[in-house]
N, C-alpha and C positions, 0 to 999 in steps of 0.2 A: 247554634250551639257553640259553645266555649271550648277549647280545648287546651289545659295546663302541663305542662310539658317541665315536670321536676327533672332533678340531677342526679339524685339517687333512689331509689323503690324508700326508703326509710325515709325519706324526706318526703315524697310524694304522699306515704299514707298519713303523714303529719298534716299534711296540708288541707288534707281532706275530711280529717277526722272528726270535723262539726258540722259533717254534713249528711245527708240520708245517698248511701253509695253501697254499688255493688259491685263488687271485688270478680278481674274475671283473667285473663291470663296475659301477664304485662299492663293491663291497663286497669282503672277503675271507671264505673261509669256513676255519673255525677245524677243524683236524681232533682229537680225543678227547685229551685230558692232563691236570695235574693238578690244573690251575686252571679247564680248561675241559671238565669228567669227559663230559659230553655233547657235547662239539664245543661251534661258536658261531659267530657271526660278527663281525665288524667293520666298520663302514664309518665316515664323516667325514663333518663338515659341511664345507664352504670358507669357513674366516671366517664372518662373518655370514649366514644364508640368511635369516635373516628380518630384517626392519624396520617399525619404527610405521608406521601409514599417514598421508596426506597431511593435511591438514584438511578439503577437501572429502570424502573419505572420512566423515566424521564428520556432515557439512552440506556438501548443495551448493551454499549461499549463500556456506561458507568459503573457494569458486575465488576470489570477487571482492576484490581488493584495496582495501579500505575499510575507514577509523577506524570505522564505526558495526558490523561485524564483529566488535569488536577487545573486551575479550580472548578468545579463542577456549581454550575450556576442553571440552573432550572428557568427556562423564559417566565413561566407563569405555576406558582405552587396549587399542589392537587393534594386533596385527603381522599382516603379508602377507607371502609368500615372494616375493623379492626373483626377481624373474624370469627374469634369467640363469642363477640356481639352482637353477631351477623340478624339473628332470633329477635333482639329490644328493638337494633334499627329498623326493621320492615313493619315492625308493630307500629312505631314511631309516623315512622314514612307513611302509611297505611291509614292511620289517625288523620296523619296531615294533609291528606287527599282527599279525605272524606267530605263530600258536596254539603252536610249535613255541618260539617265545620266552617264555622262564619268568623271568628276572630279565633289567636294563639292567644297564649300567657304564657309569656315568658317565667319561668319559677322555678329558676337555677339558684343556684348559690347567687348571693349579691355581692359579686366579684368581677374577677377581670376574666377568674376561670371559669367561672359559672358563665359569663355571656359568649366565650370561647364555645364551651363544649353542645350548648343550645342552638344559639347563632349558625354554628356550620353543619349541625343537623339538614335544621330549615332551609338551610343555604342549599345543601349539596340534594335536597328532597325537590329543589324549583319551586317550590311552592312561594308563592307572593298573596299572603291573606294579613290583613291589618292585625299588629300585633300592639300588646300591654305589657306592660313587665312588672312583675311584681317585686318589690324590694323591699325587705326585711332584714331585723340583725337577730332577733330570736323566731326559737319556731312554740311560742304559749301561743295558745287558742287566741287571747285578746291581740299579742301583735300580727299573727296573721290574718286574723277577720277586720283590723283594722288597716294591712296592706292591701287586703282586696277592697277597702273602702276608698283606696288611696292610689287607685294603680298607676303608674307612671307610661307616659310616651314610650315608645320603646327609642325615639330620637334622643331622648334623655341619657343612656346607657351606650349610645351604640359605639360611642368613642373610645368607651373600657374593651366592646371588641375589638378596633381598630389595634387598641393596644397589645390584647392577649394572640394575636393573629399576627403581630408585626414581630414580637418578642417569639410566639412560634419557629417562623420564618428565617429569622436571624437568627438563632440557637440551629439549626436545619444547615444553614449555611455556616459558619464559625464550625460548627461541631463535626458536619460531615468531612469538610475540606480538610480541618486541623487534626482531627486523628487520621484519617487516610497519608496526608502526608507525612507524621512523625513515624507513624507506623513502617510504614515502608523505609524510609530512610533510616531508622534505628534496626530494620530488620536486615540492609543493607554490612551494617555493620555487626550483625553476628546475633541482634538483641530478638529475638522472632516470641511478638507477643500483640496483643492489640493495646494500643495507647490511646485510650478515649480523652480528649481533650474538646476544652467548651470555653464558651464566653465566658460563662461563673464559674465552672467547677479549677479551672483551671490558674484562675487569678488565687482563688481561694486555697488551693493547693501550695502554689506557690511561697504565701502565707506561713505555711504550716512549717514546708520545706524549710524556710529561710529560719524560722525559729527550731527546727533540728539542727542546723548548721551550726548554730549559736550554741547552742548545746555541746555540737561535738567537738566545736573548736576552743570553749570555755578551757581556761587553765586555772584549776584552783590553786589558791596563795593561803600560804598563814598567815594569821595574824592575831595578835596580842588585843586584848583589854585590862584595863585595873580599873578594879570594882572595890569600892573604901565605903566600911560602914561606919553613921558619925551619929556622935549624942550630944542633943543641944538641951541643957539643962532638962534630962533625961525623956526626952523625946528622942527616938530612933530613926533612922531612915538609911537607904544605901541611892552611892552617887554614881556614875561612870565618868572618867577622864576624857577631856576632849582639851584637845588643841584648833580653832578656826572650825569648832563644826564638828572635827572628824575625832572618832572613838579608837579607832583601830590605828596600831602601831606596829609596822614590819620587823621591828628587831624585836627578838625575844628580851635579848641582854637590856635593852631602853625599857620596856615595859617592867621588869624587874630594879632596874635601877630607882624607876619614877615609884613604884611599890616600897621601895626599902627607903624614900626618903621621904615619904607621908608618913609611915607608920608610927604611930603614938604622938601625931603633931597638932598643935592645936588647929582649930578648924574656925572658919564663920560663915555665916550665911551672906552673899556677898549681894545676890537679889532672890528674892521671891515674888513671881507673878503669876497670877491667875487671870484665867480669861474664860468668862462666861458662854456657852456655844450652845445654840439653840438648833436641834433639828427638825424639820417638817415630815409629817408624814408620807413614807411614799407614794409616787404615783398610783392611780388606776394602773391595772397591767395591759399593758399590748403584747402581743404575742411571745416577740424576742424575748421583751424582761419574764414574763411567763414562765418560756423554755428555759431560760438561764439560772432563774430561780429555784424549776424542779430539779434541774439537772445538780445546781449547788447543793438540795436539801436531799433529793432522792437518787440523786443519783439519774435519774431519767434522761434520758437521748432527748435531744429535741423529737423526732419523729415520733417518740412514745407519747411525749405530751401533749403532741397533735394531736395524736388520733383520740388520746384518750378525750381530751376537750372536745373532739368532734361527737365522740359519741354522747359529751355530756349536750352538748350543742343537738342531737338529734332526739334527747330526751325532752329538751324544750327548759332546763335548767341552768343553762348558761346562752349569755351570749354567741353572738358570731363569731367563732373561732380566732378568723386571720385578721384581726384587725388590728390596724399599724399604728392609732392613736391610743391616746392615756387619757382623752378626755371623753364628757356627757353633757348633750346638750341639756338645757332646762329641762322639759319633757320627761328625761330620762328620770334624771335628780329627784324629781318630785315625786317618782316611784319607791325612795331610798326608805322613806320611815315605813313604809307598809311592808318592802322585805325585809327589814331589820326586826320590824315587829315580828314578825313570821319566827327569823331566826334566832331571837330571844327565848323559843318556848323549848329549844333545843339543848338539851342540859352540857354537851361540850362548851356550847358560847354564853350559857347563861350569868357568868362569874364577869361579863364586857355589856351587859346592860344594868340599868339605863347608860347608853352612852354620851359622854359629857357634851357632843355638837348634835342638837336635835338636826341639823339641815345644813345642806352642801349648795344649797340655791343660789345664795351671793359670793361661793368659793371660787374665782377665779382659775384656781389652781384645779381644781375638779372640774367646774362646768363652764365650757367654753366653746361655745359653737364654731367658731371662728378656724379651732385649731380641729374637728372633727372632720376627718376627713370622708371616705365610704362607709364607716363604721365607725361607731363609739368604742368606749373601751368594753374591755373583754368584764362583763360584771354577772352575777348572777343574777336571774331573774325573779318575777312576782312568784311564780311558779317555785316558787322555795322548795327546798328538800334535806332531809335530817341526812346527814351522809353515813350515820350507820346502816342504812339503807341501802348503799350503794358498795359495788365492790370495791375489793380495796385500793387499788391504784387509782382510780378513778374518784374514790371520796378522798384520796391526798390531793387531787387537783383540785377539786372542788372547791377542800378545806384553804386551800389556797387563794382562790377566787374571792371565797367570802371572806377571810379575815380581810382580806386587801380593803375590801370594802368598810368595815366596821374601823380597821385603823386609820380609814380616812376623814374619821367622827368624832377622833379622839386627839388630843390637842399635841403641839411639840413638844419630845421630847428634850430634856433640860440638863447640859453638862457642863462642870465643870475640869478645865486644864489645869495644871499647875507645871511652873518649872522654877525648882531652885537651882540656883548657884552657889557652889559653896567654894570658898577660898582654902588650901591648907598652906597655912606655914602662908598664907598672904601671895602665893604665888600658883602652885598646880589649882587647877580649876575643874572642877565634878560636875555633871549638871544630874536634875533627878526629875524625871518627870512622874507626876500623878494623875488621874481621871475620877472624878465622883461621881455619881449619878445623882441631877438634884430634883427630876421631875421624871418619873417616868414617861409618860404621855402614851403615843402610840405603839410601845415598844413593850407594854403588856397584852398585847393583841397578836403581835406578829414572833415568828421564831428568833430565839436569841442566839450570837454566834459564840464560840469558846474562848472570844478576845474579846468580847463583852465585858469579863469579869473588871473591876472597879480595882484602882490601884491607889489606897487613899495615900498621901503623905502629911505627916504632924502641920498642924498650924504654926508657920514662923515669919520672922521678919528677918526683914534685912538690918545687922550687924548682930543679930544670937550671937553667942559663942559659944564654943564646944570642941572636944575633939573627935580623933579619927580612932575608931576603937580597933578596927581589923581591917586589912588590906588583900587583896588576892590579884593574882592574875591570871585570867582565861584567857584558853588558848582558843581560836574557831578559825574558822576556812570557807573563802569567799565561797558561793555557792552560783551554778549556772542561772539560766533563766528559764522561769518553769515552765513547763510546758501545758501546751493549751488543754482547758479541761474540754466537753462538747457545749458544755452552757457558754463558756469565753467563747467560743468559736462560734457561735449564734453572734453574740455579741460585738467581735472583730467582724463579721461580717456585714452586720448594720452600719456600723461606723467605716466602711471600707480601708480596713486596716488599719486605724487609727483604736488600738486597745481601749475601751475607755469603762471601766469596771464602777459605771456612777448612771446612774439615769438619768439625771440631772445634765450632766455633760453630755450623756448620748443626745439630749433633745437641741443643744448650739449644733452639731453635727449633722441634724434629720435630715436636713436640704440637702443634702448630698447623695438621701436615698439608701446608699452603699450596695453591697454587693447582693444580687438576688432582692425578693421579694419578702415579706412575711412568710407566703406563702410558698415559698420555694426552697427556702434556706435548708429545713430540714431535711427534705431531700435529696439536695446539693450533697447534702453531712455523707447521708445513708449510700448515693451513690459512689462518693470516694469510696466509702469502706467495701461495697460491692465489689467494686473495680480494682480492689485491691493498693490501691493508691496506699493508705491509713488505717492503722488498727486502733481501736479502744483497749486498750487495757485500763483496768479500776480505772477508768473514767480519765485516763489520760490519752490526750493523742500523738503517735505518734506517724509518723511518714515511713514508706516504707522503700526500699529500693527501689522499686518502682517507677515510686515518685520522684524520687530523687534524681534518675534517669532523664524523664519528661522534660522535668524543669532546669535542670542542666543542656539540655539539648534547647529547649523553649529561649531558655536565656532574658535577654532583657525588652526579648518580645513584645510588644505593646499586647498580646497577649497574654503575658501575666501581668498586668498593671491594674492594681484593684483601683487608682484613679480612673482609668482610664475606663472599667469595666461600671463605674460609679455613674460614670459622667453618659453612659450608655443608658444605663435603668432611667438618670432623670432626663434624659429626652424621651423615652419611652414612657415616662408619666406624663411629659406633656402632649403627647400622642393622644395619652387615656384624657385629657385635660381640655382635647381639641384644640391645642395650642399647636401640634406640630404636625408636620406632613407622614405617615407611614411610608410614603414613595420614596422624599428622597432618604428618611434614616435608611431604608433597604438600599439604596443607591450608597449611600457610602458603606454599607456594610457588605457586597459585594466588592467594592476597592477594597476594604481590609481582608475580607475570605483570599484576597491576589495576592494581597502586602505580605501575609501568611505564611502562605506558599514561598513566594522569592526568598522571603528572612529566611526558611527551614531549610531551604534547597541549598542557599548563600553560605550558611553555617554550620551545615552536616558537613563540611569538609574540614573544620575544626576541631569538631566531635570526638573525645577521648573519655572514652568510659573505664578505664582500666580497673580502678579501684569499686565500679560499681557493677563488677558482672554479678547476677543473680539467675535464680533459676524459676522458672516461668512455674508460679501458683498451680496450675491449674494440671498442671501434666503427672499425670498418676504414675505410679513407679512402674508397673505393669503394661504395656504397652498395645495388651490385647482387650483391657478394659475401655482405653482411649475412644469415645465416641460410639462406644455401642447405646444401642438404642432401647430405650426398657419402655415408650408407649408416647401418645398424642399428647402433645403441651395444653393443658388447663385453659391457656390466656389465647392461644392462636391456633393454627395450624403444622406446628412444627413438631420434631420428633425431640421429647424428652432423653437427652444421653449425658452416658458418664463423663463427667467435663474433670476431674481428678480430686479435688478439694469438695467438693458439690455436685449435683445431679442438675442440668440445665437444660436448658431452650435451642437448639440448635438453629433457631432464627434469628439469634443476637444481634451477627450483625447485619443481618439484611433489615429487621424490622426493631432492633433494641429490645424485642422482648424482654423482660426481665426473669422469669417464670425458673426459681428455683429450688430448690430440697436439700437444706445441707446435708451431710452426710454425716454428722452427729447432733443429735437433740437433745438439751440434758443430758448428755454423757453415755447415749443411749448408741450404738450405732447404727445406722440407720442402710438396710444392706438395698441391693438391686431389686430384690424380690419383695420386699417393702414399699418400695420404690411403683414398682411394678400395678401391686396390690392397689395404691392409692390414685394411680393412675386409670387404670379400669371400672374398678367396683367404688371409688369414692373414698372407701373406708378401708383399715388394717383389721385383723382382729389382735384382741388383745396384746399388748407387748409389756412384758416385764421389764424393769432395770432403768429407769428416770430416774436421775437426782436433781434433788430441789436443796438448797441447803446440807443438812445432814441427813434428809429424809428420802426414803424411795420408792416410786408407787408405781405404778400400772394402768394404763390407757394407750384408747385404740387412737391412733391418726386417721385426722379424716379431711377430704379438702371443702374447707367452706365456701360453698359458692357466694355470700353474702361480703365473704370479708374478701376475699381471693387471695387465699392461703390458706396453708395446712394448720391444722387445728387439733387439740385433745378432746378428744368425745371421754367420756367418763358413764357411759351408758353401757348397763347389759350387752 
C-alpha cells in the first residue's frame, strides 16, 4: 500500500477526490485503482507540526538571558512536535510504520516549504521506506491525476530540502543570537523590551527606517513657476519656463520678473517633436507583482493576497500560489484558448472577446521554458470560474489573474509624446508636453490609473507664430520622499533595496534573488507589524520607535545590509540548485551569528538613545492586569495572558508562538471574559457593536480550528 502524505487536510482531500475513499479521523483510506493498485491512504500535516526547539533545549544555562551565553551555537539542530499538533503527528507517524505501508508520496506543496515541512516529519518518524514525490502547480482533477502519472524521484527534490532546512537553521542562529543580544544590551541602557532581530526582517527594517529618516530630515523649500498661455493662429496650449532642464525658481521676485516680461510678447514654436512609444503587455504575474498590484488597486497586504490566492489555489482555480516566474512553458500555453474560451461565456469579460492573439505559443515573452523555474506563472486554470461566484476579495484576485492573462492576447499598446518649444520675445523658453493615446491594445483589459488621462496639444510646427495670451506664477514646495506603500515594500524587497516600481526592470535584477523568498516576504511584512517595528496607516508605512532604536543600535551592521542578506538567499538557491554545500553556508553563518555579537557588544558603549526614549507597546496602564492568565494557547501549550495592546501566548519567547487576540475587533472591544469564553467553549455568544464601514452588526467569535484564528460565526 501507498501512503500520500499532503500538507494541509484541504489539500489532502483535493488529492484524493477522484478516487473511491473513506474519510476516517486525520486520515483517508484510499480504496484499489490505478495509481493506488493496493489501496492506500492519505493523511496531512497542518502547516508546520514540527519546529527547532528552544535554546535551552540544547543547554539549560541557554534559559538565562546573558551576554556571557551568547553566541549560542547548537552542535547538531533538533525539531519537536509542536504540541497543539501533537494528535496529526502520531496519526502521521502511526501511518508511517504501518508494515502494510510499502512506499510514501510525497504530496506537499511543490516548494522549498512543502519538502521542509514533509521531509522532517519522515525524518524525525525513522522511518526509511522508498519514497515519490508528487509535484504539481494546480490542484484540477487533470493536473493531479496526471502528477500521479508522472511521479518524480524523490532524489529529484531533495536539494529544495536541503535548502528549506538550511535557511531554517540559519534564521535559528541569526535570529536567536541577534535579538538575545540587542535585547539585553538596550535593556542595559534603560530600554527593557524584546527586540526581535533576523537575517530578513531586519535588513528589511532597516529599509524602512532609513526612508523615515529621509522624511524626517526633508527641509521643504519654495519655489516659483510661470506658466504662459499661447495662441498660434488660434490654436491654444499652456508652456512652463525652464532654464537647462529645470522649471523651478528660488526667488519669488525672478519668477515675477521673468512673468512681467513675457506678458502680451510675441511667441513661436521654436521645436515640435513627437515620438512614437509602443508598450507591451504585462507580464504573467509572480507573486510579488501580484501582491504589489492588489495592494496598489485594493488596498490588500501582501499577506491577504496570499492567503486569498491560496484559498483560490485550494479551489483548484488558480495556479500555484508562490511562484517566483512570469513565464509558461509550451504545455501550459496550449491550455490558453480552452480557458479563454471558457472565460468568454462570462458576461463581465465578454466585451474582450474574440481576442485579437488567438495564441501565446511562439511568444517568447509568455512562453519560456528556460526562464520557468519550480513554477509557472501564477495563471488561472482549465478549471474556470465566473467570479460572481466567488466571495468578494477573493473574486478581485481572481479578476486579477485572469485579466492578466486575456491582456497578454491583446496587442501593444500605442502612444504618442509630444514636446514643444516655444520661444517668447526669441529669448525666455516654455516647454509643453502632451500624450495621445493612438492604440489602445492591452490596456482595455486591465485597470486604468488617474494619470492615464491623455493631454492632447494643437498640431504645430516649428517657426508658428503667435503670442503669449496670459502669464502666472505658481507658487509649490519641494515635497519629502514618499513613503513606502505595503505593495512597494514587496517589491524593495525582491530587488533588495534597489526601488524599482517597473517589472520589466525588476527582471535585470532577479539574479540577485533579493531579500526573503516569494514565499516569505509577506510574512516578513506581517511580522514587523506584529512586533511592533511598523504600522500601516491607509496603506502607508511607517517605522515606529522601536525600530528606529534597533537600527540605530544595529548601525552599519552587516546585519542590516539587504546586499549582504541578497547575496545569503542566492547561495541558499544554489543549495536548492545542488550547486552549494548546506555545511559550510552553516559554517559561515555561525562566524557571522559571533561577528554579531562583538559588533553589538563593541558598539553599545556608543549607544545614545536620548531623543528616542519610548514606552514599551505592550505594558497595560494597569499593572494588576499585566500577565494575568485568562486559559490554554490554541497553538501550543502556554497560558493565553493579558500582554497590554493584545491578549497573547506566554510562550513567545521560549517557542515564538504567535497566538494572539487583539483587544479591539472592528471597533468592538474585545474584554477578558470574551477572551476567556473563546478559549474554553471555542465560541462567544452573540456580541453587539462591529463596524464595518458606516454599518454595524452582530456576531459571535469563534476560533477556527481550519484557519487558526478567530473568526465571525454569523449562525444562531
Amino acid at each position: 500500500m501507498k501512503l500520500l502524505i499532503a500538507e494541509k487536510p484541504d489539500q489532502g482531500i483535493a488529492l484524493v477526490s477522484q478516487f473511491k475513499t473513506k474519510k476516517q479521523d486525520g486520515f483517508i483510506i484510499i480504496e484499489p485503482n490505478k495509481w493506488f493498485p493496493n489501496g492506500g491512504y492519505c493523511t496531512w500535516a497542518v502547516g508546520h507540526v514540527l519546529q527547532l526547539v528552544p535554546p535551552e533545549s540544547y543547554n539549560p544555562a541557554w534559559k538565562k538571558w546573558m551576554i556571557g551565553n551568547l553566541p549560542m551555537i547548537p552542535d547538531k539542530f533538533q525539531y519537536e512536535v509542536v504540541k497543539a499538533k501533537n494528535k496529526q503527528y502520531q496519526i502521521i507517524n502511526k501511518l508511517l510504520k504501518n508494515k502494510d505501508v510499502t512506499e510514501i508520496i510525497h504530496g506537499g506543496d511543490a516548494g522549498r516549504e512543502g519538502e521542509l515541512i514533509i521531509r522532517s516529519v519522515i525524518q524525525k518518524s525513522g522511518v526509511k521506506k522508498p519514497m515519490k514525490r508528487l509535484w504539481i502547480s494546480s490542484l484540477t482533477p487533470k493536473a493531479i491525476l496526471e502528477g500521479f502519472d508522472q511521479l518524480l524521484d524523490e532524489e529529484k527534490t531533495r536539494s529544495l530540502y536541503y535548502e528549506a532546512y538550511t535557511r531554517a537553521c540559519a534564521d535559528w542562529l541569526v535570529g536567536m543570537n541577534a535579538s538575545r543580544v540587542y535585547s539585553i544590551l538596550l535593556k542595559e541602557k534603560g530600554i527593557s523590551d524584546v527586540f526581535s532581530a533576523g537575517r530578513v526582517q531586519t535588513p528589511t527594517l532597516a529599509l524602512i527606517v532609513k526612508r523615515e529618516k529621509e522624511i524626517e530630515q526633508f527641509e521643504s523649500k519654495a519655489f516659483w513657476e510661470v506658466i504662459a498661455s499661447f495662441s498660434m493662429d488660434g490654436k491654444e496650449y499652456e508652456g512652463k519656463w525652464e532654464n537647462e532642464n529645470n522649471s523651478r525658481i528660488e526667488q519669488e521676485a525672478l519668477a515675477k520678473k521673468i512673468a512681467e516680461f513675457c506678458t502680451a510678447k510675441p511667441a513661436e514654436v521654436f521645436q515640435a517633436d513627437k515620438d512614437r512609444k509602443k508598450f507591451e503587455p504585462p507580464l504573467l504575474f509572480n507573486l510579488s507583482a501580484l501582491q504589489a498590484t492588489a495592494n496598489s488597486i485594493y488596498k490588500f497586504s501582501p499577506q491577504k493576497t496570499l492567503d486569498l490566492l491560496q484559498q483560490l489555489y485550494q479551489k483548484g482555480i488558480v495556479s500555484y500560489p508562490r511562484s517566483d516566474s512570469n513565464y509558461v512553458t509550451e504545455g501550459e500555453a496550449q491550455t490558453f484558448p480552452l480557458i479563454l474560451q471558457k472565460l468568454s461565456n462570462f458576461t463581465q469579460y465578454a466585451e474582450f472577446f474574440p481576442t485579437p492573439i488567438n495564441s501565446l505559443l511562439n511568444n517568447k515573452r509568455y512562453v519560456n521554458e528556460k526562464k520557468v523555474t519550480d513554477h509557472y506563472a501564477i495563471i488561472p486554470t482549465e478549471q474556470v470560474k465566473d467570479p460572481s461566484k466567488l466571495a468578494g476579495d477573493e473574486a478581485k484576485i481572481y479578476d486579477l489573474v485572469v485579466r492578466r492573462l486575456i491582456a497578454a492576447h491583446y496587442p501593444a499598446a500605442i502612444f504618442d509624446y509630444s514636446t514643444i518649444i516655444t520661444l517668447v520675445d526669441k529669448r525666455a523658453k516654455f516647454t509643453s508636453k502632451g500624450k495621445q493615446q493612438i492604440t489602445e491594445g492591452w490596456r482595455k483589459v486591465l485597470f486604468k490609473q488617474d494619470d492615464d488621462q491623455d493631454v492632447i496639444l494643437p498640431e504645430l510646427n516649428e517657426g508658428d507664430q503667435g503670442e503669449v495670451n496670459s502669464v502666472q506664477v505658481r507658487e509649490g514646495k519641494t515635497q519629502p520622499p514618499k513613503r513606502y506603500t505595503e505593495g512597494q515594500l514587496i517589491t524593495l524587497m525582491k530587488t533588495a533595496g534597489k526601488f524599482v516600481d517597473n517589472e520589466e526592470l525588476e527582471k535585470v535584477l532577479n539574479k540577485t534573488e533579493g531579500l526573503g523568498t516569494e514565499a516569505t516576504r509577506a510574512g516578513i511584512i506581517t511580522m514587523l507589524k506584529d512586533r511592533n517595528y511598523i504600522e500601516v496607516i491607509k496603506n502607508k508605512v511607517y517605522a515606529t520607535k522601536k525600530a528606529k532604536i534597533l537600527i540605530k543600535a544595529v548601525g552599519e551592521n552587516i546585519l542590516a545590509s539587504p546586499e549582504m542578506t541578497a547575496k545569503w538567499e542566492q547561495r541558499l538557491g544554489e543549495i536548492g540548485q545542488g550547486k552549494a554545500s548546506p555545511a559550510t553556508f552553516m559554517e559561515q553563518t555561525k562566524k557571522l551569528s559571533k561577528q554579531i555579537i562583538d559588533n553589538a557588544t563593541s558598539r553599545a558603549k556608543e549607544w545614545d538613545f536620548q531623543n528616542l526614549v519610548y514606552e514599551v507597546k505592550n505594558k497595560p496602564s494597569s499593572k494588576f492586569t499585566l500577565g494575568k492568565k485568562l486559559g490554554k494557547c490554541k497553538l501550543c501549550d502556554g497560558d493565553v495572558v493579558d500582554k497590554g495592546k493584545f491578549y497573547g501566548c506566554s510562550n513567545y519567547k521560549k517557542t515564538s508562538c504567535n497566538f494572539t487576540i487583539s483587544k479591539a475587533i472592528l471597533g468592538k472591544k474585545i474584554t477578558e471574559t470574551t477572551v476567556t469564553k473563546i478559549l474554553t467553549d471555542g465560541k462567544t455568544n452573540v456580541l453587539k457593536g462591529f463596524k464595518k464601514g458606516d454599518k454595524t452588526f452582530s456576531a459571535a467569535l469563534i476560533w477556527d480550528e481550519k484557519e487558526k484564528k478567530v473568526s465571525f460565526s454569523f449562525e444562531g
